[in-house]
DOGUGU-72687 format. One record per residue (C-alpha): residue number from 0; x, y, z. Coordinates in steps of 0.25 Angstrom, whole numbers. Example, Ala and Ser with C-alpha at 12.3 -4.5 7.8 and 13.67 -1.06 7.14 Angstrom:
2
+-----+-------+-------+-------+
: num :  east : north :    up :
+-----+-------+-------+-------+
:   0 :    49 :   -18 :    31 :
:   1 :    55 :    -4 :    29 :
+-----+-------+-------+-------+
END
This chain:
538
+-----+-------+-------+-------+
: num :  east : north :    up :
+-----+-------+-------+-------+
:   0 :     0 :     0 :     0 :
:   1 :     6 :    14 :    -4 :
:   2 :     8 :    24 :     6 :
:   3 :     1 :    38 :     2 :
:   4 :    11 :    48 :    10 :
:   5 :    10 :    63 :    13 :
:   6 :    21 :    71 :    17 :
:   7 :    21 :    83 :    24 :
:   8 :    32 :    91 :    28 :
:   9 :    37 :    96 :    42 :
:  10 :    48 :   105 :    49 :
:  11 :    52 :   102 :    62 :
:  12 :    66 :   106 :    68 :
:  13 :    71 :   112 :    55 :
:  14 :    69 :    98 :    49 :
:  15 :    58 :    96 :    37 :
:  16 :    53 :    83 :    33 :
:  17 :    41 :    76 :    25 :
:  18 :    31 :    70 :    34 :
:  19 :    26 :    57 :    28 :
:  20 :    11 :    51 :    32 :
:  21 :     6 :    40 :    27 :
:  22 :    -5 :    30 :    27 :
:  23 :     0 :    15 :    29 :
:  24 :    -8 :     2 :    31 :
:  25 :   -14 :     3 :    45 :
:  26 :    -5 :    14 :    50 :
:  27 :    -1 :    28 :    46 :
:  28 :    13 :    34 :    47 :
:  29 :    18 :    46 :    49 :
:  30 :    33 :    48 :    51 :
:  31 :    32 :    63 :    58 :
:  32 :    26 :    65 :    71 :
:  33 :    25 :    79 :    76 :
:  34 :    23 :    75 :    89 :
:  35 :    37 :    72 :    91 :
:  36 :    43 :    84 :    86 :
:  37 :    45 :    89 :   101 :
:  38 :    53 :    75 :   103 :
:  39 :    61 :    77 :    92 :
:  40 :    68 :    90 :    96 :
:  41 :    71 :    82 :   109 :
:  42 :    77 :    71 :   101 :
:  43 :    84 :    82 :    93 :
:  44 :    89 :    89 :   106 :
:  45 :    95 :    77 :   110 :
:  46 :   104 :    74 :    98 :
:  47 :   109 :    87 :   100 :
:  48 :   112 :    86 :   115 :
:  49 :   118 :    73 :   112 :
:  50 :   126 :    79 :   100 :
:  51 :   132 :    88 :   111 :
:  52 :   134 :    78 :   121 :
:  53 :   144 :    70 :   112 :
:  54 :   150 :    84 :   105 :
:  55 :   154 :    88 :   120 :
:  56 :   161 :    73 :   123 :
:  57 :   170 :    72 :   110 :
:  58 :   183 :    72 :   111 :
:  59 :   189 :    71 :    97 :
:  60 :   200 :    77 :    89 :
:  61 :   196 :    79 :    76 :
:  62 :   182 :    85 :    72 :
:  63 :   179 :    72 :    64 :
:  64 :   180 :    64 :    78 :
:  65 :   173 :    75 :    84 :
:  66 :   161 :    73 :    74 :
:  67 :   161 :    59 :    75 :
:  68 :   161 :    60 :    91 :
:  69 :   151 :    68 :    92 :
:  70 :   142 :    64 :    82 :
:  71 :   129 :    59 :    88 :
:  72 :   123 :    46 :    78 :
:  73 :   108 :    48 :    80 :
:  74 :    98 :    39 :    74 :
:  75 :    84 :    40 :    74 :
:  76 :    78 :    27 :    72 :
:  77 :    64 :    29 :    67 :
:  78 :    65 :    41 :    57 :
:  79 :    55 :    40 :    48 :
:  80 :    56 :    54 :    43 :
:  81 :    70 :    56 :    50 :
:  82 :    63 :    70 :    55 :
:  83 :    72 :    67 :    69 :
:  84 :    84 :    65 :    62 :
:  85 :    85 :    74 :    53 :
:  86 :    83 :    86 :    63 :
:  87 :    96 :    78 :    71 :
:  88 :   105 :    79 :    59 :
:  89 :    98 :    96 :    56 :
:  90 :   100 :   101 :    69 :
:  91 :   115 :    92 :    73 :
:  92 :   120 :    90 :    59 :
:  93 :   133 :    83 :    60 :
:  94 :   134 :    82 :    75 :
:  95 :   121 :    69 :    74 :
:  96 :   122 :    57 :    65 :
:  97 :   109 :    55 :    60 :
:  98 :   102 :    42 :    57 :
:  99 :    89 :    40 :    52 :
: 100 :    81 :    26 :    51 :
: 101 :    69 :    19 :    47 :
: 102 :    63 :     5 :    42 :
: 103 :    54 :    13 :    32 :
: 104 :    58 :    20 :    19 :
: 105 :    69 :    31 :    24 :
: 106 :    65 :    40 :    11 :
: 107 :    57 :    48 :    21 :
: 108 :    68 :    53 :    31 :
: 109 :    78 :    53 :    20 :
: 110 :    69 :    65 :    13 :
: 111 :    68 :    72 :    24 :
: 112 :    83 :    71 :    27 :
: 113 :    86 :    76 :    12 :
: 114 :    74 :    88 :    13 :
: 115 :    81 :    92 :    26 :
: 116 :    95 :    93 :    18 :
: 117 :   101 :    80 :    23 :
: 118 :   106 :    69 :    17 :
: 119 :   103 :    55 :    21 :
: 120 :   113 :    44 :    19 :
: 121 :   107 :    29 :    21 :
: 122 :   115 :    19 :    31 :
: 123 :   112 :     6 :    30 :
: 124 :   115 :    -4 :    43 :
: 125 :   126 :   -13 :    40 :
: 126 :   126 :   -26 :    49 :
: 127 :   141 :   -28 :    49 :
: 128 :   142 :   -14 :    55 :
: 129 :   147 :   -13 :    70 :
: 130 :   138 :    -5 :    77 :
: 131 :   139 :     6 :    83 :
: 132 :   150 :     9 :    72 :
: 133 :   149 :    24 :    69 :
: 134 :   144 :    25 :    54 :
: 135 :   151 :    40 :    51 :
: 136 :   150 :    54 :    52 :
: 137 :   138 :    61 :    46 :
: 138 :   136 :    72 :    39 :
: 139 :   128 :    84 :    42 :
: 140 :   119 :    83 :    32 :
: 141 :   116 :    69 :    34 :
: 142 :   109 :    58 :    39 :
: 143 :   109 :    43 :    39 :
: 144 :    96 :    34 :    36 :
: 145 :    94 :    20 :    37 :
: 146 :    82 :    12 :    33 :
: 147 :    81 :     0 :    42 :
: 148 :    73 :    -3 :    56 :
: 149 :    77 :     5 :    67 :
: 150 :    80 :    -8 :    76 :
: 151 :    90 :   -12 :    66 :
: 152 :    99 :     3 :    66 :
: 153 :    97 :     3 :    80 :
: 154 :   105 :   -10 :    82 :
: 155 :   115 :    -8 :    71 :
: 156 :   119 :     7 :    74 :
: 157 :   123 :    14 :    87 :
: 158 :   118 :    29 :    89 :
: 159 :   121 :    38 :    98 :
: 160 :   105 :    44 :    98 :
: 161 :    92 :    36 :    94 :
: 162 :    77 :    42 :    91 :
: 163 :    67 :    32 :    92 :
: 164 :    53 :    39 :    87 :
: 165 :    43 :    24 :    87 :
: 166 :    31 :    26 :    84 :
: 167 :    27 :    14 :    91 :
: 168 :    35 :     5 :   100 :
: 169 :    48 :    12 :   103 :
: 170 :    54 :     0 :   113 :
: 171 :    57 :   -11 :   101 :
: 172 :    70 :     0 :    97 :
: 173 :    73 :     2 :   113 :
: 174 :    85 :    -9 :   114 :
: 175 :    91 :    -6 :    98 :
: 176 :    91 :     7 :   101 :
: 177 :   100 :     6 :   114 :
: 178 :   107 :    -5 :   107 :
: 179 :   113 :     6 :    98 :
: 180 :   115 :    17 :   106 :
: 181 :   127 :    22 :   110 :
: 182 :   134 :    25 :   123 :
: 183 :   127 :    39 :   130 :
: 184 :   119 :    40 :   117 :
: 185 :   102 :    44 :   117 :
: 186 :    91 :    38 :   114 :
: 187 :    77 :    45 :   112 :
: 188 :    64 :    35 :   110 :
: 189 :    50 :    41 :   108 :
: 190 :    39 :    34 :   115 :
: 191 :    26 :    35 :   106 :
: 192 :    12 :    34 :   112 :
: 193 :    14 :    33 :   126 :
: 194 :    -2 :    32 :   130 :
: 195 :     2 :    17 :   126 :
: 196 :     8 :    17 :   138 :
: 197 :    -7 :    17 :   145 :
: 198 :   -15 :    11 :   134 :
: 199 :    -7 :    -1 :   130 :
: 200 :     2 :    -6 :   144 :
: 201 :     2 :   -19 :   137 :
: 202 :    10 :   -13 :   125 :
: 203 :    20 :    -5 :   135 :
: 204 :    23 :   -18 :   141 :
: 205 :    27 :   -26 :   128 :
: 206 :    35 :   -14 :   124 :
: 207 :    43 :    -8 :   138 :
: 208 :    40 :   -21 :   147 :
: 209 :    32 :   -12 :   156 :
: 210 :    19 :   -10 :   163 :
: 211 :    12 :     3 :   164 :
: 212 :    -2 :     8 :   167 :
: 213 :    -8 :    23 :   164 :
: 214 :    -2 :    31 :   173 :
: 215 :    -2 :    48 :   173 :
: 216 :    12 :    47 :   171 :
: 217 :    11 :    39 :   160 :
: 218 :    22 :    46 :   149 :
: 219 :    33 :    47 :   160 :
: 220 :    28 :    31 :   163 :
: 221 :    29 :    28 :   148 :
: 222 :    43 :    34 :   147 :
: 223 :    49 :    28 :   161 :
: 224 :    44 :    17 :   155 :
: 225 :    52 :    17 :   142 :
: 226 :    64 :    23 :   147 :
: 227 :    64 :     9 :   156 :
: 228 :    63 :     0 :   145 :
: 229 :    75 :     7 :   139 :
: 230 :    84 :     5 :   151 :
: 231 :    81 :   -10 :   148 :
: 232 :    83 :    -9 :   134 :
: 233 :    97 :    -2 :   135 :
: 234 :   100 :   -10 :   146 :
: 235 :    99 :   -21 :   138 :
: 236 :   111 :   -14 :   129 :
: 237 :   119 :   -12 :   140 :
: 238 :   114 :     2 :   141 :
: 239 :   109 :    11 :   150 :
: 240 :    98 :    25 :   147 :
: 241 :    97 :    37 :   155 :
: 242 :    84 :    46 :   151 :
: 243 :    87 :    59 :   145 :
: 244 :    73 :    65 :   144 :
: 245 :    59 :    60 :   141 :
: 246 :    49 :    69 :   134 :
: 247 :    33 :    66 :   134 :
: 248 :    25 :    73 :   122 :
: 249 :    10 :    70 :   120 :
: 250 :    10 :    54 :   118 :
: 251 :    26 :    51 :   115 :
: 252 :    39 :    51 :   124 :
: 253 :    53 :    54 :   119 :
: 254 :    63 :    47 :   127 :
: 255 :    78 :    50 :   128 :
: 256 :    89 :    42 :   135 :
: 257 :   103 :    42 :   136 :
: 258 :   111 :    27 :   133 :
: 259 :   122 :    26 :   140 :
: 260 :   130 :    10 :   140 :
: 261 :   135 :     1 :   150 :
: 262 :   128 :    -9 :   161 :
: 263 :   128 :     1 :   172 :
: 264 :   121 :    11 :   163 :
: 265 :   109 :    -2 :   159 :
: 266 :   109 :    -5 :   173 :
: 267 :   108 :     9 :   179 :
: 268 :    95 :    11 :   169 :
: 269 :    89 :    -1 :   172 :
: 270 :    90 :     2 :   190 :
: 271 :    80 :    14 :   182 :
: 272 :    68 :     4 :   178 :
: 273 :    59 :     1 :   190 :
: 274 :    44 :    -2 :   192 :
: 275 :    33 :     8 :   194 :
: 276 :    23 :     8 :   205 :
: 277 :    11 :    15 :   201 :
: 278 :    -2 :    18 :   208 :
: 279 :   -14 :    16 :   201 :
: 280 :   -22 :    25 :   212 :
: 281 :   -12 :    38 :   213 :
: 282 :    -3 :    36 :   203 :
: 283 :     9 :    35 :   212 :
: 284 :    21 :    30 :   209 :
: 285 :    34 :    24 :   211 :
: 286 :    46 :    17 :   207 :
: 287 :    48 :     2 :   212 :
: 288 :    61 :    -1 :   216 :
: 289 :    68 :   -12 :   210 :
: 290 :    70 :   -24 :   217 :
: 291 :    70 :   -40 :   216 :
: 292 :    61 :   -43 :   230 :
: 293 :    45 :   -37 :   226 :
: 294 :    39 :   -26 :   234 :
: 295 :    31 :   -31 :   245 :
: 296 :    22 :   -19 :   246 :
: 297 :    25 :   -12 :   232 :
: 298 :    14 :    -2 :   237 :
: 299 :    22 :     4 :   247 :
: 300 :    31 :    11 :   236 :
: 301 :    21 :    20 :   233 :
: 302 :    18 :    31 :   241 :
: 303 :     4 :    34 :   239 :
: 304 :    -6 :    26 :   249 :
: 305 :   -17 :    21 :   237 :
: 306 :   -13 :     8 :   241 :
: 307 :   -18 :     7 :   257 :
: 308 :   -31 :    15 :   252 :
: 309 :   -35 :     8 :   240 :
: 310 :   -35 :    -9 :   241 :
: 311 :   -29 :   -13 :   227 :
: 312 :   -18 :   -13 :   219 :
: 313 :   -16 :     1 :   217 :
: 314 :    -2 :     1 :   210 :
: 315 :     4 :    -5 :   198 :
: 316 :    17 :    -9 :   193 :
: 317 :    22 :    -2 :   180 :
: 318 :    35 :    -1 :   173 :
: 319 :    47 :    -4 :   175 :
: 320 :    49 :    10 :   172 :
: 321 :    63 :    20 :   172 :
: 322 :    63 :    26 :   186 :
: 323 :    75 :    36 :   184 :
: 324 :    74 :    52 :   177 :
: 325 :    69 :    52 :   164 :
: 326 :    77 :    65 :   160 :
: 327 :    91 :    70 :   160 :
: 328 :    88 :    86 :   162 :
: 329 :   103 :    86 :   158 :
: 330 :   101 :    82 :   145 :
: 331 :    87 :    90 :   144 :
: 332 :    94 :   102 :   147 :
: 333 :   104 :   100 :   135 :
: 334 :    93 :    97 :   127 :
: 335 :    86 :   111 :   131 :
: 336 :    98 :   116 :   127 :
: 337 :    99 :   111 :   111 :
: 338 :    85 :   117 :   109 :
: 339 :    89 :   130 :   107 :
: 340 :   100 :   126 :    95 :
: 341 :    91 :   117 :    89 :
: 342 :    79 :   125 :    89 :
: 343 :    69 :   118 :    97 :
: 344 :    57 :   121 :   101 :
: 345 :    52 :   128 :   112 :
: 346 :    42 :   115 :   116 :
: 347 :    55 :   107 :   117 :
: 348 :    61 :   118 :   127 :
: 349 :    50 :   117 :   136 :
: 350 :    50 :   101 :   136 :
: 351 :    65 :   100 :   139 :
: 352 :    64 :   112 :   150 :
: 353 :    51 :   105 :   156 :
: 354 :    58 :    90 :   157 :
: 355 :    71 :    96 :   163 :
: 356 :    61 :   102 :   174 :
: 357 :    55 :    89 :   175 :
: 358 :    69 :    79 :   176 :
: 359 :    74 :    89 :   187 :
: 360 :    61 :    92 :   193 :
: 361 :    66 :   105 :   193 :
: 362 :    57 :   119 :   198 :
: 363 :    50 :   124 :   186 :
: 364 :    47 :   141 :   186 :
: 365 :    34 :   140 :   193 :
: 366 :    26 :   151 :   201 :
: 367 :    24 :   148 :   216 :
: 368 :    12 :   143 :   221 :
: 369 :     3 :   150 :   225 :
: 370 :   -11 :   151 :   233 :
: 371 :    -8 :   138 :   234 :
: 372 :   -16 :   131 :   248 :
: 373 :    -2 :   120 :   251 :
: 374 :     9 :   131 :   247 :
: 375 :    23 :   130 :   252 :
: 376 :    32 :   137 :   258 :
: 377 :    41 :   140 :   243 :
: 378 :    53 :   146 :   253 :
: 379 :    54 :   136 :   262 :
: 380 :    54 :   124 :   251 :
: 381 :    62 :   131 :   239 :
: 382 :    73 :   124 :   241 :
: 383 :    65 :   110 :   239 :
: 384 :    57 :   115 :   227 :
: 385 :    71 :   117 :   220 :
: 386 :    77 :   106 :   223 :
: 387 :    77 :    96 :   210 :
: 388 :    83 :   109 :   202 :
: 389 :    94 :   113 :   211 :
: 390 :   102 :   100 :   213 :
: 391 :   104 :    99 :   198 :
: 392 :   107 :   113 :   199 :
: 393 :   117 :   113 :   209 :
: 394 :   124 :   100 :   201 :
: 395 :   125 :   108 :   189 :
: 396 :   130 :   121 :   194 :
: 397 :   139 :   114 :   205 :
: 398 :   146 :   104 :   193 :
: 399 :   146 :   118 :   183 :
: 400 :   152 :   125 :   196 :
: 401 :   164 :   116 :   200 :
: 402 :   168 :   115 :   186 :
: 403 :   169 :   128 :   183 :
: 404 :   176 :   130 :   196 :
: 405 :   186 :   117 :   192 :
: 406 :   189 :   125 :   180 :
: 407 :   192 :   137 :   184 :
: 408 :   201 :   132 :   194 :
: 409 :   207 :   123 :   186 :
: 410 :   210 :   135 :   174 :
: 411 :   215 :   144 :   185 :
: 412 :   225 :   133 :   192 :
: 413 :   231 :   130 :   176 :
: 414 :   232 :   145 :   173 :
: 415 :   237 :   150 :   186 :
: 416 :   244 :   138 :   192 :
: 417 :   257 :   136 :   186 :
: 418 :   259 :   151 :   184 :
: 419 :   258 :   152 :   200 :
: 420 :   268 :   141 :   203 :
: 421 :   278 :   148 :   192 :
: 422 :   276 :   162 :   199 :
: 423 :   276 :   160 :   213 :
: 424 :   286 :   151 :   220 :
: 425 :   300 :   158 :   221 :
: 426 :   309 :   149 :   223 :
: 427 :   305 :   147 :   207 :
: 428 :   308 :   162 :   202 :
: 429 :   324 :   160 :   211 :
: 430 :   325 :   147 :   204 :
: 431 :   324 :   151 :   189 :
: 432 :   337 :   155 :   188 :
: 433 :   344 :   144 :   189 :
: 434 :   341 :   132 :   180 :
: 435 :   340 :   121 :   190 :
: 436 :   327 :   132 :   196 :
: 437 :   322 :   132 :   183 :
: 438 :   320 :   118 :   181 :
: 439 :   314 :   116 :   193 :
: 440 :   305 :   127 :   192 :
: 441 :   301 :   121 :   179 :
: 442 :   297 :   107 :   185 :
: 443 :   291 :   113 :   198 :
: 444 :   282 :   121 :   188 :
: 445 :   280 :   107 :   180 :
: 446 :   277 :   100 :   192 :
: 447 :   266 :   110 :   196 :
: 448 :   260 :   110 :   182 :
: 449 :   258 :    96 :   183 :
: 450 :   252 :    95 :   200 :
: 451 :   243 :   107 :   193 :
: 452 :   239 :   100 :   179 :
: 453 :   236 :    87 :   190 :
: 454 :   226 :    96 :   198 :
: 455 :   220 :   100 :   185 :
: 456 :   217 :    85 :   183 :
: 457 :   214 :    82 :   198 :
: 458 :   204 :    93 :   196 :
: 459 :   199 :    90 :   183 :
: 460 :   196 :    75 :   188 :
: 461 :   188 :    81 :   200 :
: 462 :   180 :    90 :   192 :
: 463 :   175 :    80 :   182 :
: 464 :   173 :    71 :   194 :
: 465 :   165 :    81 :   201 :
: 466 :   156 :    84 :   189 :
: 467 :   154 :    69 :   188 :
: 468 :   150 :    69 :   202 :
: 469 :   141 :    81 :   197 :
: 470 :   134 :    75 :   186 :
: 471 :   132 :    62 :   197 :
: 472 :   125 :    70 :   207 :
: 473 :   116 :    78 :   194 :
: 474 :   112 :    64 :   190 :
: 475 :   108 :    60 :   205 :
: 476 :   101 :    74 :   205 :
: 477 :    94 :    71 :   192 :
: 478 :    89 :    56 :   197 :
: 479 :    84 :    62 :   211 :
: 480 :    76 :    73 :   203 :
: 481 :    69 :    61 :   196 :
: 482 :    55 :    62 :   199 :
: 483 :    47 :    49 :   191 :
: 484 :    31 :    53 :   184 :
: 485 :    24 :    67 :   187 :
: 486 :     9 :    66 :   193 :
: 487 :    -3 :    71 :   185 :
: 488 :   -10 :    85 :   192 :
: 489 :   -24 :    82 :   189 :
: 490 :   -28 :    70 :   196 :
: 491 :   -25 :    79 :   209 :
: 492 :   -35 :    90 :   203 :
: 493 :   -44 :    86 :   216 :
: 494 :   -31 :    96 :   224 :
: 495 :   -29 :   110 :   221 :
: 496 :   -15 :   109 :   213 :
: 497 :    -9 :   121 :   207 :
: 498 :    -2 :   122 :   192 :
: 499 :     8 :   113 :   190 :
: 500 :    19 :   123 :   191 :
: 501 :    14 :   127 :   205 :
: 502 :    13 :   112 :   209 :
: 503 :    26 :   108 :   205 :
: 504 :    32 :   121 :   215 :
: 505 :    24 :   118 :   226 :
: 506 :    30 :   103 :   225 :
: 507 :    43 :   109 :   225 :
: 508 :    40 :   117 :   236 :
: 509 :    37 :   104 :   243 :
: 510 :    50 :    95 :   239 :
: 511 :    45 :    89 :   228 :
: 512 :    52 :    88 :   213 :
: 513 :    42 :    90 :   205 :
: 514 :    41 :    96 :   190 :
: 515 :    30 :    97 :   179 :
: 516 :    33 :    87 :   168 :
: 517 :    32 :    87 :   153 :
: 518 :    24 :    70 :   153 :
: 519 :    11 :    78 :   160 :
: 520 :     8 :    93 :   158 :
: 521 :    -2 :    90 :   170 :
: 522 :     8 :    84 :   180 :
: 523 :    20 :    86 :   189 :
: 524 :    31 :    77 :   190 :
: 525 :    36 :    76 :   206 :
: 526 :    43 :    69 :   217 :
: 527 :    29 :    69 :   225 :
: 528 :    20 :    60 :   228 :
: 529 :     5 :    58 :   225 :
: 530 :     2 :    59 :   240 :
: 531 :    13 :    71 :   244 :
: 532 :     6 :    78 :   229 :
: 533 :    -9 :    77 :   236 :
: 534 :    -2 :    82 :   248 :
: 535 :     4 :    94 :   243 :
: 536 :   -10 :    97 :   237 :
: 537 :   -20 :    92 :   248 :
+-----+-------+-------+-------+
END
């Protein structure tokens, strides 16, 4: 049966393509999706943050090493119309290699490549090939396509950054796609129709291995959920992930995590999968801890009281799910920071600004509450209030302090120390007449040079000691400042609450974290409990 085709044609990011639609047997395709344009200038974002993280750890001699070094190979393994790919290799030219696949006709993305004044240069997958073998530089006005199935580039090639856009089952390309990841590179999946989450738990179970029931925290739940059955699946390779960030729009999630190797990395992922206890009454919740002996009273973990009140079974089991932060707001802050030089839009600002708020749980600029019947005392509990915020802080600007301070130091001890030791001591000056002074003023000054270029490196060790120490204790502040699922306002609408802004102050104000979150536009994501919420508002 032929296919009757419309094209249209659409700009976004600078890039123009032809948007094909057509009407199959039983199905109708369409290669573009709109929707996810927000996702893509994440995804683009993230090239270019990682095409700077391996820029700044080159160490090469000649600027063709340097290219090769730095040169990021991304794939994206279900182009279709290449859109994603082609505004890689516009914005980063010949910093990103680019590779384009798909199992159905490529003459699609390669029109859109060549309208978009690139040329596209076909690789074809040789068995006999190591992998992981890099295949060359590339140019900057080219691109690399291949016509095969995604699962078969995935297990022949190594990348150092996929994009996986499924429109259905996005876990079969899990374990490939960690298969050929390298060392400290990124992977960003998209999630589609996360409301199968609730309607289907049968399918979610065949797909993730997990069990889960509708819940108001549904899209963070769907998410934790994934990112688990990634840990498994990159444990499996030997490889551990770390969550960058996860963003929620309408009924999709883009998921980005860091790959890094090794069997400590697989095993530290996999400490972060646990079971969820969830009350069906309240909707309280909380993390199981993982042991071989069951619970003899799992009730007991919760800390809501549905169970004494009600006979029943009143909580369920679902997961396993990831327990640890979602989101680096390291890494969303250098994102933030690319949206300027790659003209992004003002919707993606806000989104990165609102999940660097919600990772740290940090204050937002809110007004103070007021005429409010429960109100605290603001003075008394500001400290508390700003709590999640200034530990980060006080990392940050302690680490930039002391090294500052270690270079100054050690500037002014290379600039003024041998000079001193030539200038002061007088027994020096007397002795430069004679020959047998000058020698040995010539190797006491020798001697000193070396004790100071020693201290240099004495001091130099210390430092980058201290600053790993420092980015130790920032990760420990990050994964204290993990707060798991945000509750939904309007089941409380029976209470008196204020707007969200002044709620999430006033919890604050009471030693909670507590932040408004991008999953819900109707719900806060805190520390407190059901019980301690009523009881702010009772």
């Amino acid at each position: 049966m032929d296919v009757d085709e419309t094209t249209k044609t659409v700009t976004e990011l600078g890039v123009c393509i032809e948007d094909f639609t057509g009407d199959k047997p039983k199905t109708k395709m369409k290669c573009y999706n709109s929707k996810l344009k927000i996702f893509r200038e994440f995804i683009l974002a993230t090239v270019s943050a990682l095409v700077e993280i391996k820029s700044n750890h080159v160490y090469a001699k000649t600027d063709k090493e340097r290219l090769s070094q730095s040169q990021v190979y991304a794939l994206d393994a279900l182009a279709c119309t290449g859109v994603a790919g082609i505004q890689w290799k516009k914005h980063l030219s010949s910093h990103v290699h680019v590779t384009l696949a798909d199992h159905d006709d490529t003459d699609k993305m390669v029109a859109n490549a060549q309208a978009n004044f690139l040329s596209c240069t076909e690789h074809k997958l040789n068995p006999l090939r190591v992998s992981g073998e890099l295949v060359g530089l590339q140019g900057e006005k080219e691109v690399h396509y291949i016509q095969a199935e995604a699962k078969a580039v995935l297990m022949m090639e190594q990348y150092n950054f996929i994009y996986l856009s499924s429109n259905k089952n996005c876990a079969s390309y899990f374990e490939p796609a960690l298969h050929s990841m390298t060392s400290d590179g990124i992977l960003c999946v998209i999630v589609p129709d996360i409301s199968l989450f609730a309607r289907t738990p049968h399918v979610v179970q065949r797909f993730f291995a997990a069990d889960v029931v509708k819940t108001e925290y549904l899209k963070e739940l769907a998410a934790r959920i994934v990112l688990a059955s990634l840990a498994r699946a990159a444990a499996r390779c030997l490889k551990g992930i770390s969550p960058q960030y996860v963003v929620s729009h309408e009924d999709h999630l883009l998921i980005c995590v860091k790959v890094s190797r090794g069997h400590n990395a697989a095993d530290s992922s996999l400490k972060e999968i646990e079971k969820l206890l969830h009350c069906r009454l309240c909707e309280e919740r909380v993390f199981m801890p993982n042991q071989l002996a069951p619970h003899e009273d799992p009730y007991s973990l919760l800390p809501c009281t549905c169970k004494k009140n009600n006979p029943g079974k009143t909580a369920v089991i679902l997961g396993p799910a990831w327990k640890g932060h979602i989101s680096d707001p390291d890494f969303l802050s250098r994102l933030q920071r690319q949206a300027k030089p790659l003209s992004l839009s003002t919707k993606f600002v806000e989104i990165a600004s609102m999940l660097i708020k919600e990772s740290l749980c940090a204050k937002s600029d809110t007004i103070r509450p007021v005429g409010f019947n429960s109100r605290p005392d603001l003075s008394s509990t500001e400290k508390d209030s700003n709590n999640c915020n200034s530990e980060a802080e006080h990392v940050n600007v302690h680490t930039s302090t002391s090294a500052d301070a270690a270079e100054n130091q050690s500037d002014s001890t290379s600039e003024a120390g041998p000079t001193d030791k030539l200038a002061t001591p007088d027994h020096v000056e007397e002795t430069l007449e004679a020959s047998n002074g000058e020698v040995h003023a010539k190797e006491d000054v020798q001697e000193q040079t070396d004790v100071d270029s020693e201290r240099q490196k004495r001091k130099a060790e210390d430092d980058v000691n201290k600053m790993k120490s420092k980015r130790q204790r920032k990760a420990d502040v990050t994964k204290s400042t993990n707060v798991a699922f945000y509750y939904n306002v309007t089941k409380f609408r029976k209470t008196n609450l204020p707007k969200l802004d002044k709620l999430v102050t006033i919890l604050h104000c009471r030693g909670h974290r507590a932040s408004r979150t991008h999953f819900d536009s109707c719900a806060i994501r805190t520390s407190a409990t059901v019980d301690e919420f009523l009881h702010i508002f009772g």
